[in-house]
C-alpha positions as CSV (number, residue, x, y, z in Angstrom):
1,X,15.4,16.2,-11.0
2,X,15.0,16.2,-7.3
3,X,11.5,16.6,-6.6
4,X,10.6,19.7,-4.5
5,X,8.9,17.6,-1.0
6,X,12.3,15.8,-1.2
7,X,14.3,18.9,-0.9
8,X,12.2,20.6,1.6
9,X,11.8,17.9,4.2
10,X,15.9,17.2,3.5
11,X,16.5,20.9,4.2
12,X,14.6,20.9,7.2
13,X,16.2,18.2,8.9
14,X,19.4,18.3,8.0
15,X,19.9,22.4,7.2
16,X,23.1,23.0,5.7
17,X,24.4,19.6,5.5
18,X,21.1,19.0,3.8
19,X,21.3,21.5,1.0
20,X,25.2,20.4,0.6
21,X,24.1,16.7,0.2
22,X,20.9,17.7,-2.3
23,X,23.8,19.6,-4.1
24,X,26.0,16.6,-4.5
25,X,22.9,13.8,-4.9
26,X,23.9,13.9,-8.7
27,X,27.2,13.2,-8.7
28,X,26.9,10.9,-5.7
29,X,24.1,8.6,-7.3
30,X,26.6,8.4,-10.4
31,X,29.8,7.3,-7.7
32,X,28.1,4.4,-5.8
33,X,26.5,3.4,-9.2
34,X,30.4,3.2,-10.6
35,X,31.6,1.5,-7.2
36,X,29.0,-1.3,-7.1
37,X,28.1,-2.0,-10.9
38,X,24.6,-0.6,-10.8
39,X,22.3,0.1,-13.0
40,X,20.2,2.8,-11.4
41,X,16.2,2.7,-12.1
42,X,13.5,5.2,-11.4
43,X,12.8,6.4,-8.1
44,X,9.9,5.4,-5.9
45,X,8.2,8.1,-3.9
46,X,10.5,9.8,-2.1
47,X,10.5,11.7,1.6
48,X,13.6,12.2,3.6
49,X,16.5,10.2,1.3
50,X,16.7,9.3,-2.7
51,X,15.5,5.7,-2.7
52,X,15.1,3.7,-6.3
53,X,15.2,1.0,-8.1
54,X,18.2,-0.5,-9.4
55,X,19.8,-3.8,-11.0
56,X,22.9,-5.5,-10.2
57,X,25.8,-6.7,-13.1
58,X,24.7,-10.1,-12.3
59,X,21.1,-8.9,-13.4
60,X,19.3,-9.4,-9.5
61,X,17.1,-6.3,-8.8
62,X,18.1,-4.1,-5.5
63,X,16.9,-1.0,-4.3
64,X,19.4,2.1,-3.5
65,X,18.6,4.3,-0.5
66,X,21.0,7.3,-0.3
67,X,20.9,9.9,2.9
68,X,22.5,12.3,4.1
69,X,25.7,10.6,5.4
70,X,26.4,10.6,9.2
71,X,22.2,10.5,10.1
72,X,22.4,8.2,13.1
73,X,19.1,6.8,11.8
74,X,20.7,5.7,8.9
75,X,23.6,3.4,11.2
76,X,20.6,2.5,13.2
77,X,18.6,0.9,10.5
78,X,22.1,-0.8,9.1
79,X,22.9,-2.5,12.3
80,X,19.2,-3.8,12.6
81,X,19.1,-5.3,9.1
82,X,22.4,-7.0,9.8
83,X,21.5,-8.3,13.0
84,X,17.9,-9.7,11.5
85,X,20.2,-10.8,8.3
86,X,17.6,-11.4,6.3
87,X,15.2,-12.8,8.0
88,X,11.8,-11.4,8.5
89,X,12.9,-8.5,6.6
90,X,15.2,-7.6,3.2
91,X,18.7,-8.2,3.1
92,X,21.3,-5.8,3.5
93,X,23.3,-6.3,0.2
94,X,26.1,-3.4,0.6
95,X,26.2,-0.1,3.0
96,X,28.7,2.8,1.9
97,X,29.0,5.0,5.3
98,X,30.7,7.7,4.3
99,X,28.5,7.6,1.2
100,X,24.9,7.3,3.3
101,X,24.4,4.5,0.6
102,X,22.6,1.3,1.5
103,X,21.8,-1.5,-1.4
104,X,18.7,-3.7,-0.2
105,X,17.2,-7.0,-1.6
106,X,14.3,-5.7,-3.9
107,X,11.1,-7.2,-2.5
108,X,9.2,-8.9,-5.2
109,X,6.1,-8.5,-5.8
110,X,6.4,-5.7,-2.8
111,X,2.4,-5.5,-3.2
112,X,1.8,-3.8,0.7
113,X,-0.1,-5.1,3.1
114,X,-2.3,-2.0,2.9
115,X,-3.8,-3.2,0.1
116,X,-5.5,-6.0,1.7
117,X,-7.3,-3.4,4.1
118,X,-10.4,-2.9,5.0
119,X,-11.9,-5.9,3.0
120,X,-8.7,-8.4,4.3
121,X,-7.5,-6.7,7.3
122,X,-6.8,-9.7,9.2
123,X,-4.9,-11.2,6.6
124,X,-2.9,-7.8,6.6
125,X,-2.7,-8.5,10.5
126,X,-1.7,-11.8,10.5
127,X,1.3,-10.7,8.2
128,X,2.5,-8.2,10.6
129,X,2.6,-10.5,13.3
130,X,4.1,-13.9,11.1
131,X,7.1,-10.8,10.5
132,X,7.4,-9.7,14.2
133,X,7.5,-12.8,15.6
134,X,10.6,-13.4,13.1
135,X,12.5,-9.5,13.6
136,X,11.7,-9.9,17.8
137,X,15.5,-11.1,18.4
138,X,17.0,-11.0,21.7
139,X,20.0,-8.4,21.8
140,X,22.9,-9.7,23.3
141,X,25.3,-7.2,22.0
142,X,25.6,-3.4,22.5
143,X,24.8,-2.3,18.9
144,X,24.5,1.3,17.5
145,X,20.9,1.3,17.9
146,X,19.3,3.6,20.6
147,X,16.9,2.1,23.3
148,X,13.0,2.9,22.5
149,X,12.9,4.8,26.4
150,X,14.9,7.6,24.2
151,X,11.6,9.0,22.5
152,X,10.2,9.9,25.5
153,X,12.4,13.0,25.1
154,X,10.0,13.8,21.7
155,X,7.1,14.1,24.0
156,X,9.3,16.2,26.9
157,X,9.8,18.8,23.9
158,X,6.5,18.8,22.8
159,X,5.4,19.6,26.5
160,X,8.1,22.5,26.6
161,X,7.4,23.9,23.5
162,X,3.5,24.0,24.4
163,X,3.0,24.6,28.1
164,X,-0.4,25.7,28.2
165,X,-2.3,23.8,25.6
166,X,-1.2,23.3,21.6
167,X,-2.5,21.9,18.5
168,X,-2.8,18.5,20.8
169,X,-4.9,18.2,24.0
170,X,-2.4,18.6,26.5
171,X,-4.0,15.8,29.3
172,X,-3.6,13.2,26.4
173,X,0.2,14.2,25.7
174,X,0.6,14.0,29.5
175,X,-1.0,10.5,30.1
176,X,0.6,9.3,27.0
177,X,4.4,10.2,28.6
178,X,3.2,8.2,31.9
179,X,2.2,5.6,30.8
180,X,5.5,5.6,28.1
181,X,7.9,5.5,31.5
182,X,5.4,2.4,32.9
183,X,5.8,0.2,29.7
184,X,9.4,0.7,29.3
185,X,10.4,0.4,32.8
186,X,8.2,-2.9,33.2
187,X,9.4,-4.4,30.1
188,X,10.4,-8.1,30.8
189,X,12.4,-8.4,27.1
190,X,15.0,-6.2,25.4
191,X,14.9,-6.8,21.6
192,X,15.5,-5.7,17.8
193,X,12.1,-3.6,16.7
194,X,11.3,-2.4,13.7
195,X,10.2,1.1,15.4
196,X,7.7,2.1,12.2
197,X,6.0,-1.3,12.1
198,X,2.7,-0.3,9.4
199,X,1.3,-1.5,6.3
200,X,2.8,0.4,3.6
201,X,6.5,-1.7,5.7
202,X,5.7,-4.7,5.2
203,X,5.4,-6.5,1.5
204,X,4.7,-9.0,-0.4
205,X,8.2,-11.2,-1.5
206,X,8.7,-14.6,-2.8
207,X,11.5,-15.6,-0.4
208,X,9.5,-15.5,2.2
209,X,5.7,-14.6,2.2
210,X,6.2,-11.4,3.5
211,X,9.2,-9.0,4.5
212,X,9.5,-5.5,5.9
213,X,11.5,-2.6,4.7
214,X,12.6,0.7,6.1
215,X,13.3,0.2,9.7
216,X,13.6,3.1,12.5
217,X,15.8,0.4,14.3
218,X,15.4,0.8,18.3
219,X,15.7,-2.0,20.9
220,X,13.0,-2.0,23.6
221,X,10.3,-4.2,24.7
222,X,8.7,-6.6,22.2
223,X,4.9,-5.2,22.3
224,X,6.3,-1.4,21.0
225,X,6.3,-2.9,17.9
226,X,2.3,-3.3,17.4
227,X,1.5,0.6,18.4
228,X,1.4,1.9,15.0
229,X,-0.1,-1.4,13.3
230,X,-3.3,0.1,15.0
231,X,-3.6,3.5,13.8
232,X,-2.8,2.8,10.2
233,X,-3.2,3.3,7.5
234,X,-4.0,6.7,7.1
235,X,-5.2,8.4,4.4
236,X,-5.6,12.3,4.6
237,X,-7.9,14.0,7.9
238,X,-8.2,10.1,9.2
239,X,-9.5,7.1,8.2
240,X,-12.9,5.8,9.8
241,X,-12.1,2.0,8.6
242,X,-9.4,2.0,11.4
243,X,-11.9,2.8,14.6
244,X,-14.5,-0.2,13.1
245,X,-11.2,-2.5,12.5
246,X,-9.3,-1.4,15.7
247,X,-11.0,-4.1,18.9
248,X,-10.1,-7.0,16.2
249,X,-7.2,-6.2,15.2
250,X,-6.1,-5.6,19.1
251,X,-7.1,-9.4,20.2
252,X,-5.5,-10.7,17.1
253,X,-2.1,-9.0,17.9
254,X,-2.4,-9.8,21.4
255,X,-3.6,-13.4,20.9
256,X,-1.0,-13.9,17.6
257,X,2.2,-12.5,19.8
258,X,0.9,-14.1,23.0
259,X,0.6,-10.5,24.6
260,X,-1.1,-9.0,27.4
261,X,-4.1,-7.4,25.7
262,X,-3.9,-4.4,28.3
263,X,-0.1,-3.9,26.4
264,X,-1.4,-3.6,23.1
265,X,-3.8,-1.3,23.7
266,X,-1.5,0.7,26.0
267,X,1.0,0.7,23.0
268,X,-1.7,1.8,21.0
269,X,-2.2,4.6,22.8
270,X,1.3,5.6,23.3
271,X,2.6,5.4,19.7
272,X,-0.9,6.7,18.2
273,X,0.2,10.5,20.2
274,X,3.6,9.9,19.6
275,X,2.8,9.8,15.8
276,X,0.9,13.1,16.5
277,X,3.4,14.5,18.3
278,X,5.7,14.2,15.3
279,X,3.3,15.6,12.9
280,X,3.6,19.0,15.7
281,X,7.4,18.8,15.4
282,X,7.4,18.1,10.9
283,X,5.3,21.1,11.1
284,X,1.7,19.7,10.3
285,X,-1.5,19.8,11.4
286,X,-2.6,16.8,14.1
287,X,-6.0,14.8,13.4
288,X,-5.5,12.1,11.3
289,X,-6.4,7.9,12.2
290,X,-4.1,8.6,15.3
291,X,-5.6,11.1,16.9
292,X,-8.9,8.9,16.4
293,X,-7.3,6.0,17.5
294,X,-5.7,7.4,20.7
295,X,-9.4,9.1,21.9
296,X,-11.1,6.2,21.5
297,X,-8.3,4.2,23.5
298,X,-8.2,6.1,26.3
299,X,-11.4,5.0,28.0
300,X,-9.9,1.5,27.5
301,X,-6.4,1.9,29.5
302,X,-5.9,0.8,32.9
């Protein structure tokens, strides 16, 4: 049964392609399982594709993440796991194109890092940073992954579709797309990011002692990464853990990644009203650890 948040955010998107892929998830799940000797297992939570758990012939546990096929976000995050291969992050085990399929390694235990936080939060920290110092690869290809400077076109839209004010206070959405064209333009490094680098991404695994899943895949200056580390997570309306936890965990990314600490927190900014600025265009309501985090940033930026 394809639970009803699944087919509305998938109808959203993806409209008529959408509703023609929810249509054909059944017998689709039931092909790739045929093609690549799955057993299929129950599904996790599930947003904008059909991810679950699932076992291979020779008995090693995967996980199967179905989209709509096509979804340039789906060849972005394919191209990214290949080029990390493994390391820093789990393994691309088969990808289907025409099918939207991918089959990943199955992070065990896969306990997040948001369950170290508040009590462990550097712990949780140093984790993010042990992972981005192993995913921050040089790009010396021209891969199908877009260029972070892309999303400055979100907040252009979000300017355009709210030209006198909004559910966001327009001066922060304007110093946020300033200073968005200074960090990318005086970025020094082009690499491999993550692009959604937060807690509930990176888990527990015994291969290595940590590995992140679900990449946005987008190439672009190595500090991007740490933005959303500092605004997460978030429960509903906010979380005030993340305003008492956010100076620390600011040095300990800047001092653990050998970063400017002025970067950081101009990242911070920048991705904590970019995540706002999404909620605007999903269709919900602004004001969660973001917004919080943002505000309390701004004083700080030079």
């Amino acid at each position: 049964m394809i639970p009803a948040a699944l087919a509305e955010n998938v109808t959203k998107v993806w409209k008529d392609a959408g509703r023609q892929w929810l249509a054909e998830l059944p017998d689709r799940l039931t092909g790739i399982a045929r093609t690549w000797d799955l057993e299929i297992g129950t599904p996790y939570e599930l947003s904008y594709h059909w991810v679950c758990r699932a076992t291979r012939a020779d008995g090693t546990p995967a996980v199967l993440k179905v989209g709509v096929p096509g979804a340039e976000h789906l060849r972005a995050e394919t191209a990214t796991l290949r080029a990390w291969d493994g390391h820093g992050a789990v393994r691309l085990l088969e990808y289907d194109a025409a099918a939207g399929a991918l089959l990943l390694e199955r992070a065990e235990p896969g306990t997040p890092a948001s369950s170290l936080v508040p009590q462990h939060d550097e712990r949780a920290t140093a984790a993010a940073i042990e992972v981005a110092g192993r995913l921050h690869m040089p790009v010396d290809t021209d891969p199908p992954v877009p260029d972070v400077a892309g999303q400055a076109a979100d907040f252009a839209a979000h300017l355009r579709e709210h030209p006198t004010g909004g559910p966001l206070p327009r001066g922060l959405v304007v110093r946020a797309v300033g200073l968005f064209a200074e960090l990318t333009a005086s970025a020094t490094e082009r690499v491999y990011l993550h692009g959604d680098l937060h807690h509930d991404n990176v888990l527990a695994a015994d291969r290595e002692p940590w590995l992140v899943i679900d990449p946005h895949g987008v190439l672009g200056d190595p500090a991007y990464d740490v933005g959303s580390w500092l605004h997460n997570p978030d429960p509903p309306r906010g979380n005030p853990e993340v305003l008492r936890l956010l100076p620390r965990r600011i040095e300990q990314l800047a001092d653990g990644l050998a970063l400017p600490i002025e970067r950081v927190v101009a990242y911070g900014f920048v991705k904590a009203v970019l995540s706002e600025v999404w909620t605007c265009e999903d269709g919900g309501v602004p004001g969660g650890s973001a917004l919080a985090v943002a505000t309390a940033l701004l004083p700080r930026l030079a």
